[in-house]
PyMOL Python script that loads the backbone (N, CA, C, O; Angstrom):
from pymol import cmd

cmd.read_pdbstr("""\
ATOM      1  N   UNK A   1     118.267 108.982  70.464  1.00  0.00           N
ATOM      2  CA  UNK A   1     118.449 109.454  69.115  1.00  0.00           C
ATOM      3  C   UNK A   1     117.118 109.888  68.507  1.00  0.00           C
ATOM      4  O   UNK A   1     117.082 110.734  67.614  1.00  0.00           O
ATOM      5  N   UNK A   2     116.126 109.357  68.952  1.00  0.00           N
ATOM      6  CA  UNK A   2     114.839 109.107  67.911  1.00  0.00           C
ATOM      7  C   UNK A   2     114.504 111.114  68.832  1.00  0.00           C
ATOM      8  O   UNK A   2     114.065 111.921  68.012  1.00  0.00           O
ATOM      9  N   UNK A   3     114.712 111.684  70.276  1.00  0.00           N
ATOM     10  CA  UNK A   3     114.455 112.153  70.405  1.00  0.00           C
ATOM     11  C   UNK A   3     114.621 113.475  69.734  1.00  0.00           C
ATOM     12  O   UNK A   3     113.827 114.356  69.403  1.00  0.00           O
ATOM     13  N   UNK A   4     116.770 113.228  69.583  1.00  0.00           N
ATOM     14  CA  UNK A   4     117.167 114.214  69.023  1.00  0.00           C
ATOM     15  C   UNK A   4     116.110 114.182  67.333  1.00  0.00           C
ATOM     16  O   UNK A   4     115.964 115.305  66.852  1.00  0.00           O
ATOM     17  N   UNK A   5     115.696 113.448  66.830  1.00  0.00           N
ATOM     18  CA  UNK A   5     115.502 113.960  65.563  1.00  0.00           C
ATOM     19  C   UNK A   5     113.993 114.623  65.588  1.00  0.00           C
ATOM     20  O   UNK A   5     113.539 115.498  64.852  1.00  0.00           O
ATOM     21  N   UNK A   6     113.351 113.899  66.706  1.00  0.00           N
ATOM     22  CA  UNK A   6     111.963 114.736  66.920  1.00  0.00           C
ATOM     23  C   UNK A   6     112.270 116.241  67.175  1.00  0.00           C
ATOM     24  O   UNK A   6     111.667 117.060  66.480  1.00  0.00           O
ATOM     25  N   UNK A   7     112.983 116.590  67.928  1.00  0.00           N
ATOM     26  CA  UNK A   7     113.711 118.314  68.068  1.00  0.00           C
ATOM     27  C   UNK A   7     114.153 118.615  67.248  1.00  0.00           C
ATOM     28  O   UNK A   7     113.682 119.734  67.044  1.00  0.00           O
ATOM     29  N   UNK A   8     115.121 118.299  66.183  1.00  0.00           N
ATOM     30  CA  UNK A   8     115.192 119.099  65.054  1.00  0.00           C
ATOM     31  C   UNK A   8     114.411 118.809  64.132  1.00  0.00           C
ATOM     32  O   UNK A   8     114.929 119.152  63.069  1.00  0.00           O
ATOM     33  N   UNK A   9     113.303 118.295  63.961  1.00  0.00           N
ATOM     34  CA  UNK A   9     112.019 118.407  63.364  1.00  0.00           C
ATOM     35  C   UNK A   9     111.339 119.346  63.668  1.00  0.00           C
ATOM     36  O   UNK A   9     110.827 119.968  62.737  1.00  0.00           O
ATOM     37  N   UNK A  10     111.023 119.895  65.362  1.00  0.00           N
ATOM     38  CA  UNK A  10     109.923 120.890  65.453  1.00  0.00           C
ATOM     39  C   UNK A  10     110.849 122.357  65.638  1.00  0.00           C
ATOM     40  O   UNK A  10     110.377 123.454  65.938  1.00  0.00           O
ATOM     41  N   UNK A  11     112.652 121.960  65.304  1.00  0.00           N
ATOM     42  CA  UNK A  11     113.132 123.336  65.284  1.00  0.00           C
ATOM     43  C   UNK A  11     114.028 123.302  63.766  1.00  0.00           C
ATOM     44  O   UNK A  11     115.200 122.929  63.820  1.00  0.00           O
ATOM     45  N   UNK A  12     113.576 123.606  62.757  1.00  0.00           N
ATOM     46  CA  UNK A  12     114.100 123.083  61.531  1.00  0.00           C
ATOM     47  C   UNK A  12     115.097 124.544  61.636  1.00  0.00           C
ATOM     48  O   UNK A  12     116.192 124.434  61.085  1.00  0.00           O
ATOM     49  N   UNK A  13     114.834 125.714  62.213  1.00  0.00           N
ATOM     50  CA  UNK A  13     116.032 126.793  62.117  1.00  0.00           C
ATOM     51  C   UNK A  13     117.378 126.042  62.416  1.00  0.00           C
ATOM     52  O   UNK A  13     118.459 126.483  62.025  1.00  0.00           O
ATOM     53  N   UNK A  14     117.235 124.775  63.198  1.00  0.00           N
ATOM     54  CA  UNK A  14     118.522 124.391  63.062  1.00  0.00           C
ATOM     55  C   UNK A  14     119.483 123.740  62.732  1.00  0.00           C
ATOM     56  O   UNK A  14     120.580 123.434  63.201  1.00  0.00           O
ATOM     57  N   UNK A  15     118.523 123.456  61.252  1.00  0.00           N
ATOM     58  CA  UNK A  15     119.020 122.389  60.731  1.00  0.00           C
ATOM     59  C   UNK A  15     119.981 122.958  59.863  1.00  0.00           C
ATOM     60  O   UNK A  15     120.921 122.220  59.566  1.00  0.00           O
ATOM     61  N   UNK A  16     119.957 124.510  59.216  1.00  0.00           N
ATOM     62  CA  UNK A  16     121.000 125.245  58.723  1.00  0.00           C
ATOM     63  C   UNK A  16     122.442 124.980  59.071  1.00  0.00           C
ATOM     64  O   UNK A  16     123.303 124.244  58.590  1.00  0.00           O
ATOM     65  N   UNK A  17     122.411 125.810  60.046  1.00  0.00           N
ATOM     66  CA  UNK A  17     123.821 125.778  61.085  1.00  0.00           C
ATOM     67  C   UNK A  17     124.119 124.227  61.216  1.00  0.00           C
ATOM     68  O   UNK A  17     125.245 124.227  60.717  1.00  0.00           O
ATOM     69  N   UNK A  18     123.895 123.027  61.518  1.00  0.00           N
ATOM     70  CA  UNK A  18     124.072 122.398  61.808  1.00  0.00           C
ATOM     71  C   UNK A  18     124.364 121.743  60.739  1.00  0.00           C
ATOM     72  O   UNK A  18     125.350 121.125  61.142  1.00  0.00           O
ATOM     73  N   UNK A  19     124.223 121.435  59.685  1.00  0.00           N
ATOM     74  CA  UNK A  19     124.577 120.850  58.226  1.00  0.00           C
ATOM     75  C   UNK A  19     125.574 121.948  57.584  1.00  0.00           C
ATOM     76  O   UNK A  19     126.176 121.604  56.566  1.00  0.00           O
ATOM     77  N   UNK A  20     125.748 122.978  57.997  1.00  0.00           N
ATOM     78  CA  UNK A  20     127.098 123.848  57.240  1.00  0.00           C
ATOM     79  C   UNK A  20     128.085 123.454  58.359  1.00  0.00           C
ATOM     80  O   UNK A  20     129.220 123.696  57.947  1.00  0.00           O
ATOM     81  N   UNK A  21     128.120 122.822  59.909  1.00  0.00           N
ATOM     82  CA  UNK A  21     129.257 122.819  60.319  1.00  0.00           C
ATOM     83  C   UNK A  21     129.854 121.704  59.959  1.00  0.00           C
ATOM     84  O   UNK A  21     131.020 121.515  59.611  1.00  0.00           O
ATOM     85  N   UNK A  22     128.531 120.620  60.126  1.00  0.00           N
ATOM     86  CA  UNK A  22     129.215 119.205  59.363  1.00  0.00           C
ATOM     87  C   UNK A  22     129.247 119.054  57.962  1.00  0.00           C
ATOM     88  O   UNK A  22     129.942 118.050  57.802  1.00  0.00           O
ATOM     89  N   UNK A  23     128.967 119.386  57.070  1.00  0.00           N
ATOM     90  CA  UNK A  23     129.800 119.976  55.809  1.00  0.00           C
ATOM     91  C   UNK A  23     131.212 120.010  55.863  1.00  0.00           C
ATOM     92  O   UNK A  23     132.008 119.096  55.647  1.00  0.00           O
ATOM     93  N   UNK A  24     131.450 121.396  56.237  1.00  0.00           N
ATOM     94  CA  UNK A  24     132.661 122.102  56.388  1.00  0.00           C
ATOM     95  C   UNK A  24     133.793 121.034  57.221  1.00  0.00           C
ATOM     96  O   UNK A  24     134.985 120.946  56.928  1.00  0.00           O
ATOM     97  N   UNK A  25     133.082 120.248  58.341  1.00  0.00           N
ATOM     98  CA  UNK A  25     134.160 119.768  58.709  1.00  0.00           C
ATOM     99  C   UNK A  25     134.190 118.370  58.023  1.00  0.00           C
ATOM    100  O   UNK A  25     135.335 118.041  57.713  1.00  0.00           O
ATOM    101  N   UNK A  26     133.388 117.617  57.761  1.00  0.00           N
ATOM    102  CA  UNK A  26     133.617 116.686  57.230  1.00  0.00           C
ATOM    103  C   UNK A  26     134.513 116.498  55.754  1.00  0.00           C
ATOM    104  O   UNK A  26     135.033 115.466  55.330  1.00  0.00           O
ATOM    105  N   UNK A  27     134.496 118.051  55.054  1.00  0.00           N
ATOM    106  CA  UNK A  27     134.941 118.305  53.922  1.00  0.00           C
ATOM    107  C   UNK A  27     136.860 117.840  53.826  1.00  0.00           C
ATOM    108  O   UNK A  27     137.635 117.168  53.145  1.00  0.00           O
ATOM    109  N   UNK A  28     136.837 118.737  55.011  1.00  0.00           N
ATOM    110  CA  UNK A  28     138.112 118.653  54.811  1.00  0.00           C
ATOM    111  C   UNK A  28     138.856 117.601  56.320  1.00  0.00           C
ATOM    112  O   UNK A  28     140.054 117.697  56.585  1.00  0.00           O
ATOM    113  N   UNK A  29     137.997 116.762  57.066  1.00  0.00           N
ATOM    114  CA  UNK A  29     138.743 115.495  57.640  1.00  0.00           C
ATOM    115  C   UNK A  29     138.120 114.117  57.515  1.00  0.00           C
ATOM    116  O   UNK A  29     138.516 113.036  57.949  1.00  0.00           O
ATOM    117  N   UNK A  30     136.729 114.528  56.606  1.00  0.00           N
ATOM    118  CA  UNK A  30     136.312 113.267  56.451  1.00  0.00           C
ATOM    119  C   UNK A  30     135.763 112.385  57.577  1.00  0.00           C
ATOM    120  O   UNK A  30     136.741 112.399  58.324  1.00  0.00           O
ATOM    121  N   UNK A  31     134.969 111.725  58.114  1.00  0.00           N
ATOM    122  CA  UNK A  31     134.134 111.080  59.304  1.00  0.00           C
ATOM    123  C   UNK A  31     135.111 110.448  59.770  1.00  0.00           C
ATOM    124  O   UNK A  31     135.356 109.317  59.349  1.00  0.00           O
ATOM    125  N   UNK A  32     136.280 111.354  61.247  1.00  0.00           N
ATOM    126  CA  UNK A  32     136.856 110.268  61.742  1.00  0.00           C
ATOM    127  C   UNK A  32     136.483 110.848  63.082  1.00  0.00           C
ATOM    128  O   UNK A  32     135.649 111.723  63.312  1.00  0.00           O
ATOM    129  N   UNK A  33     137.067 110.356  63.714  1.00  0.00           N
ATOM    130  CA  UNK A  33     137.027 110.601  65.487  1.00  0.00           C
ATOM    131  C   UNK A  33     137.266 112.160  65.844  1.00  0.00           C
ATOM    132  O   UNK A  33     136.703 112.949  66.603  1.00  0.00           O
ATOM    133  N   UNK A  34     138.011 112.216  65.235  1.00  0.00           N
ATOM    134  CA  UNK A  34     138.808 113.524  65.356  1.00  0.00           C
ATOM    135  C   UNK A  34     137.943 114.295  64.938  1.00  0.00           C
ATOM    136  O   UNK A  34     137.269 114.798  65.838  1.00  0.00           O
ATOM    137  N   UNK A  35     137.645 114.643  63.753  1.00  0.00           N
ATOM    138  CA  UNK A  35     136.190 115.251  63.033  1.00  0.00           C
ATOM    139  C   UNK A  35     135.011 116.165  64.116  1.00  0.00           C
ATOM    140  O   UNK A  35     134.758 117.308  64.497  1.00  0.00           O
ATOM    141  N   UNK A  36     134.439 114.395  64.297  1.00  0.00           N
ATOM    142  CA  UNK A  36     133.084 114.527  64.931  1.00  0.00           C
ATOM    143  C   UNK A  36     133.770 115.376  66.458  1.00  0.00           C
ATOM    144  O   UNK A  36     133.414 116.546  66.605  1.00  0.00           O
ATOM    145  N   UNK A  37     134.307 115.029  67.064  1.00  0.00           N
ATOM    146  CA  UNK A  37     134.696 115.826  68.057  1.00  0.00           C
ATOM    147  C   UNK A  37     134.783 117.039  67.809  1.00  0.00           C
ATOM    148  O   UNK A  37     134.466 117.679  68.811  1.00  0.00           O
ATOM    149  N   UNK A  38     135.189 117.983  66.561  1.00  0.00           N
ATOM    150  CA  UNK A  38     135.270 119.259  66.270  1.00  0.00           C
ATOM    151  C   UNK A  38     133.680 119.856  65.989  1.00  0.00           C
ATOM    152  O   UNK A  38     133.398 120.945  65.489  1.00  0.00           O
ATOM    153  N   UNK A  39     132.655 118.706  66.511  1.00  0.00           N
ATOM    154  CA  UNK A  39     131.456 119.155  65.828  1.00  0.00           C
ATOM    155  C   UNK A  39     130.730 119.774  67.056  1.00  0.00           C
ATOM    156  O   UNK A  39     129.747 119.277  67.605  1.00  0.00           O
ATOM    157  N   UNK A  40     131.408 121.029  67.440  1.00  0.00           N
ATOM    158  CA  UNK A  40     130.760 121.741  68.816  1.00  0.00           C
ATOM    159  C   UNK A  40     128.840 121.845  68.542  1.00  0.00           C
ATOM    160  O   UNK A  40     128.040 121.518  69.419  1.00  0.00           O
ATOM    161  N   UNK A  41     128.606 122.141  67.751  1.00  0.00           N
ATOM    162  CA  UNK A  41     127.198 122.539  66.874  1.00  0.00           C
ATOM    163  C   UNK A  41     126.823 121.723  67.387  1.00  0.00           C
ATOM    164  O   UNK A  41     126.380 121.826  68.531  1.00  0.00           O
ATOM    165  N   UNK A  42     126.866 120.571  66.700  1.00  0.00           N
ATOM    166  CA  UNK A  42     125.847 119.279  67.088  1.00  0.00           C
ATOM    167  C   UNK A  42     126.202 118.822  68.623  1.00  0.00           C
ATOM    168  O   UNK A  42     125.400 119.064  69.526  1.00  0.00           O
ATOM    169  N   UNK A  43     127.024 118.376  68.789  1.00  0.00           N
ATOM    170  CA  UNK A  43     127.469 118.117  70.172  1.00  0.00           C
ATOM    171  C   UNK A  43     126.743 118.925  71.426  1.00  0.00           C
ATOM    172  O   UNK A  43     126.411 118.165  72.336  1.00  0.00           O
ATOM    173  N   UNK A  44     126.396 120.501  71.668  1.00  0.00           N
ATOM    174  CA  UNK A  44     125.625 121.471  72.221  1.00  0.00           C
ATOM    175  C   UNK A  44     124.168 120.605  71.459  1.00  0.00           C
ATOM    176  O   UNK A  44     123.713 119.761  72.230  1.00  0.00           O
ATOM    177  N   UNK A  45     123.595 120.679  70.430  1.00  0.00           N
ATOM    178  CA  UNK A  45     122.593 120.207  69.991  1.00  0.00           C
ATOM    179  C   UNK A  45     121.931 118.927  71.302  1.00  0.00           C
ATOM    180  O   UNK A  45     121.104 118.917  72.214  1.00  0.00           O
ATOM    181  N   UNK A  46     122.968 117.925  70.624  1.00  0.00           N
ATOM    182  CA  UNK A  46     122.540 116.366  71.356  1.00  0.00           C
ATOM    183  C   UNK A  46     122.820 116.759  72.594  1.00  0.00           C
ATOM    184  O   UNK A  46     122.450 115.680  73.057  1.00  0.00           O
ATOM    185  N   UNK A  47     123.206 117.457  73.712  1.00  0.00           N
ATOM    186  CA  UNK A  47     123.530 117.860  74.882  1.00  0.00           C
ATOM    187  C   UNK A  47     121.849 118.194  75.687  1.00  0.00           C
ATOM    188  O   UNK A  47     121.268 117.601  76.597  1.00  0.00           O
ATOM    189  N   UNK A  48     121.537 119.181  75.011  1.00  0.00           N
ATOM    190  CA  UNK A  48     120.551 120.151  74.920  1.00  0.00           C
ATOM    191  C   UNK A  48     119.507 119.175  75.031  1.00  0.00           C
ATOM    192  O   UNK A  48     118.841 119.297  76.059  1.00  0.00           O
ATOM    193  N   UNK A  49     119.204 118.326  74.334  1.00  0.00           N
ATOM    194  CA  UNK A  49     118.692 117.429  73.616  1.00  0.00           C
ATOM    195  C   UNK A  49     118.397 116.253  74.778  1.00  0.00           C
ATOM    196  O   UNK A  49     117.279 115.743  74.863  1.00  0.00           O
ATOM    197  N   UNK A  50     119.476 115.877  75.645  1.00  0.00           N
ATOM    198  CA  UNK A  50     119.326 115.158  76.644  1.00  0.00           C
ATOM    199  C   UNK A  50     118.938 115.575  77.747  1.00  0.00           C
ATOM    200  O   UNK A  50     118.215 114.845  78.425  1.00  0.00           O
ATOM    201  N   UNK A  51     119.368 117.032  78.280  1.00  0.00           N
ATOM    202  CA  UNK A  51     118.868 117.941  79.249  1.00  0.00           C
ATOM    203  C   UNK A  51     117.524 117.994  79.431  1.00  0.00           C
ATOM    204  O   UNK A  51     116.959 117.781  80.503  1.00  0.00           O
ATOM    205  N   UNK A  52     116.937 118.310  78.272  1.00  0.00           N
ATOM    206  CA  UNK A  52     115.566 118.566  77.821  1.00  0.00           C
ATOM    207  C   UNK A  52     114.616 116.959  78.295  1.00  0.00           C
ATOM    208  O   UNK A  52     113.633 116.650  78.969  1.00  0.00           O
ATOM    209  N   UNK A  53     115.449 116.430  77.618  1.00  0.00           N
ATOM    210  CA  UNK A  53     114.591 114.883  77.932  1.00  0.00           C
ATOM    211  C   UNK A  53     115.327 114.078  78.634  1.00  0.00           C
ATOM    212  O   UNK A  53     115.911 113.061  78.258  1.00  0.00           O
ATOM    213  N   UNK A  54     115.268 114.776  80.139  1.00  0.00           N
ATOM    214  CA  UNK A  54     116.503 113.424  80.866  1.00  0.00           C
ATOM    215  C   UNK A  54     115.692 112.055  80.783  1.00  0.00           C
ATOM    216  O   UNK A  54     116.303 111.002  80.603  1.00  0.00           O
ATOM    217  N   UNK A  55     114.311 112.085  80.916  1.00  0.00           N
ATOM    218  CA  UNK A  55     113.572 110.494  80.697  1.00  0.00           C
ATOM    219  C   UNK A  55     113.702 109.971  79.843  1.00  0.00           C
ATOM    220  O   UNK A  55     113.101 108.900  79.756  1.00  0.00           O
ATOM    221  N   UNK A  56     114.588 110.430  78.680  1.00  0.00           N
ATOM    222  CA  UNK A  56     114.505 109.508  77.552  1.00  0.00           C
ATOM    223  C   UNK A  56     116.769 108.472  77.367  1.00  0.00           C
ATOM    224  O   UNK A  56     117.369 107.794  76.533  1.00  0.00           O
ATOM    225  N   UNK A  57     117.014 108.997  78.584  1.00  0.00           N
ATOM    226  CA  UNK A  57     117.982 108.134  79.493  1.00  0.00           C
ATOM    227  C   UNK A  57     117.537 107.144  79.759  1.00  0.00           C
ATOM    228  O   UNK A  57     117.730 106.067  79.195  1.00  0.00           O
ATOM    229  N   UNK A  58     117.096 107.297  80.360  1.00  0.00           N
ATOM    230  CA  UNK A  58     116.106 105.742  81.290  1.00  0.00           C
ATOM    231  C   UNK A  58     115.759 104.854  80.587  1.00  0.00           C
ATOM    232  O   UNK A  58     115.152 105.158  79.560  1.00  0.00           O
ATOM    233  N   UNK A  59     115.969 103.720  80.825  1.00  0.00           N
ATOM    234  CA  UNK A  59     115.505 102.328  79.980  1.00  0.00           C
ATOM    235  C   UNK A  59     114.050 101.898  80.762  1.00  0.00           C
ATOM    236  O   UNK A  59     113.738 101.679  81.932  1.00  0.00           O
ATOM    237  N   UNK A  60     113.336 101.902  79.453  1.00  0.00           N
ATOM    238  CA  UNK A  60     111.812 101.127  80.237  1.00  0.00           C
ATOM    239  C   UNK A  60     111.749  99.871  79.725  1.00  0.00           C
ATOM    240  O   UNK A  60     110.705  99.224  79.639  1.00  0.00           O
ATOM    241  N   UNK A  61     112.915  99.470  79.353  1.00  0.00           N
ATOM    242  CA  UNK A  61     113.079  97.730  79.055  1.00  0.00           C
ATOM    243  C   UNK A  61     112.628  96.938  80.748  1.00  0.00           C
ATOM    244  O   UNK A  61     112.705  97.279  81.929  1.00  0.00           O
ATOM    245  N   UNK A  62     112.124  95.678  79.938  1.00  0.00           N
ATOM    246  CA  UNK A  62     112.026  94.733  81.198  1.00  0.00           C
ATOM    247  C   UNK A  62     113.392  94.405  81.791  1.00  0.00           C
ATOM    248  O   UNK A  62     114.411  94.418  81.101  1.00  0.00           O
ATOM    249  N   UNK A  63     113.379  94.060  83.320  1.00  0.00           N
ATOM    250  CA  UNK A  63     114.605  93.529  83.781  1.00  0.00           C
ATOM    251  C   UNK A  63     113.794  92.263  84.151  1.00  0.00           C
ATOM    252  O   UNK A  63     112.751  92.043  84.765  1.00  0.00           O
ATOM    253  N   UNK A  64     115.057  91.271  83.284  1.00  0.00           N
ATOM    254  CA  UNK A  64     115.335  89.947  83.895  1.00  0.00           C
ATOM    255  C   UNK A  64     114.890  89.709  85.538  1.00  0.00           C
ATOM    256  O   UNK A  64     115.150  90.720  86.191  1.00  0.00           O
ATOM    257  N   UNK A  65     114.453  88.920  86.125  1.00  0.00           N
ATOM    258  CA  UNK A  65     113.971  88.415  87.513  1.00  0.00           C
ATOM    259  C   UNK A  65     114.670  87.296  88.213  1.00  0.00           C
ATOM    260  O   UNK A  65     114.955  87.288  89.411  1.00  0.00           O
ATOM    261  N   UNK A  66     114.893  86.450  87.438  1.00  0.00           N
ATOM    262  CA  UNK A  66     115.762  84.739  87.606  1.00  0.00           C
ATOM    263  C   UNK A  66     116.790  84.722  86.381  1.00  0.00           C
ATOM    264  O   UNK A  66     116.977  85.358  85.344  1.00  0.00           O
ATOM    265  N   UNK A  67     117.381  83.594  87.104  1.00  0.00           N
ATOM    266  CA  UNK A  67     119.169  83.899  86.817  1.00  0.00           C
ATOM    267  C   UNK A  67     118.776  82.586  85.912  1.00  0.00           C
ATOM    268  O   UNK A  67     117.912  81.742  86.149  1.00  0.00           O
ATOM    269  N   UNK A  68     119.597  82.669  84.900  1.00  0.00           N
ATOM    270  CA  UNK A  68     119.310  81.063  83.651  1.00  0.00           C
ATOM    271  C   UNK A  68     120.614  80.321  84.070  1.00  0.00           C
ATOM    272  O   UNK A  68     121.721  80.753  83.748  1.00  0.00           O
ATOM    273  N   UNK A  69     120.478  79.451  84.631  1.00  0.00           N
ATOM    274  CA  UNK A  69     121.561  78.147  84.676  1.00  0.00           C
ATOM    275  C   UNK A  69     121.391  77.215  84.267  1.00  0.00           C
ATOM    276  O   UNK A  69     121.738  76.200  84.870  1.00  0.00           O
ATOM    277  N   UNK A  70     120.628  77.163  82.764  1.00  0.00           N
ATOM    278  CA  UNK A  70     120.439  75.635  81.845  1.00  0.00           C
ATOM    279  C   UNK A  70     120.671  76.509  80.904  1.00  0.00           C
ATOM    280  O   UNK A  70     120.162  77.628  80.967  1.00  0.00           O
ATOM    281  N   UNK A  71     121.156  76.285  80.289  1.00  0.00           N
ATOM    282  CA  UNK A  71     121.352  76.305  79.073  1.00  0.00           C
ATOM    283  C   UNK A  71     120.601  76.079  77.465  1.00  0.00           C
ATOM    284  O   UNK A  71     120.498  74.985  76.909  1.00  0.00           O
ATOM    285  N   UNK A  72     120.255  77.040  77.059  1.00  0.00           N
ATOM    286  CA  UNK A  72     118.392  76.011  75.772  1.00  0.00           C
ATOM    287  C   UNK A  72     119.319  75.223  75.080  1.00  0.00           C
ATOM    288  O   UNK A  72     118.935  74.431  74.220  1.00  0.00           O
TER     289      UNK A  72
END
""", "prot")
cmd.dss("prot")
cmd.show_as("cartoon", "prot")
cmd.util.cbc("prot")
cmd.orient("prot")
């Protein structure tokens, strides 16, 4: 997420289009499931968005090593 907003930060042309589709659709179904699914705009956006940064998929969290069988 943090990536998508760094990209539409350094591409603000698209922040137009992208706030008149969710407008428009939110206007008239209101934030449901159904909605956001009609939100081709953004959806291509966050797509794009992951393509661009497949490393930011990847978890650079630590993995666990030993298994806990006590309980704190």
């Amino acid at each position: 997420m943090s990536q998508a907003l760094r990209n539409i930060a350094m591409h603000p042309d698209c922040i137009a289009p992208l706030r008149k589709e969710i407008e428009e659709i939110t206007r008239h179904g209101g934030w449901t499931k159904t909605s956001i699914d009609k939100m081709y705009k953004l959806d291509s956006f966050l797509r794009e968005t992951m393509r661009l940064d497949a490393s930011a998929l990847s978890s650079d969290f630590p993995t666990c090593m030993f298994a806990f069988d006590k309980p704190f």
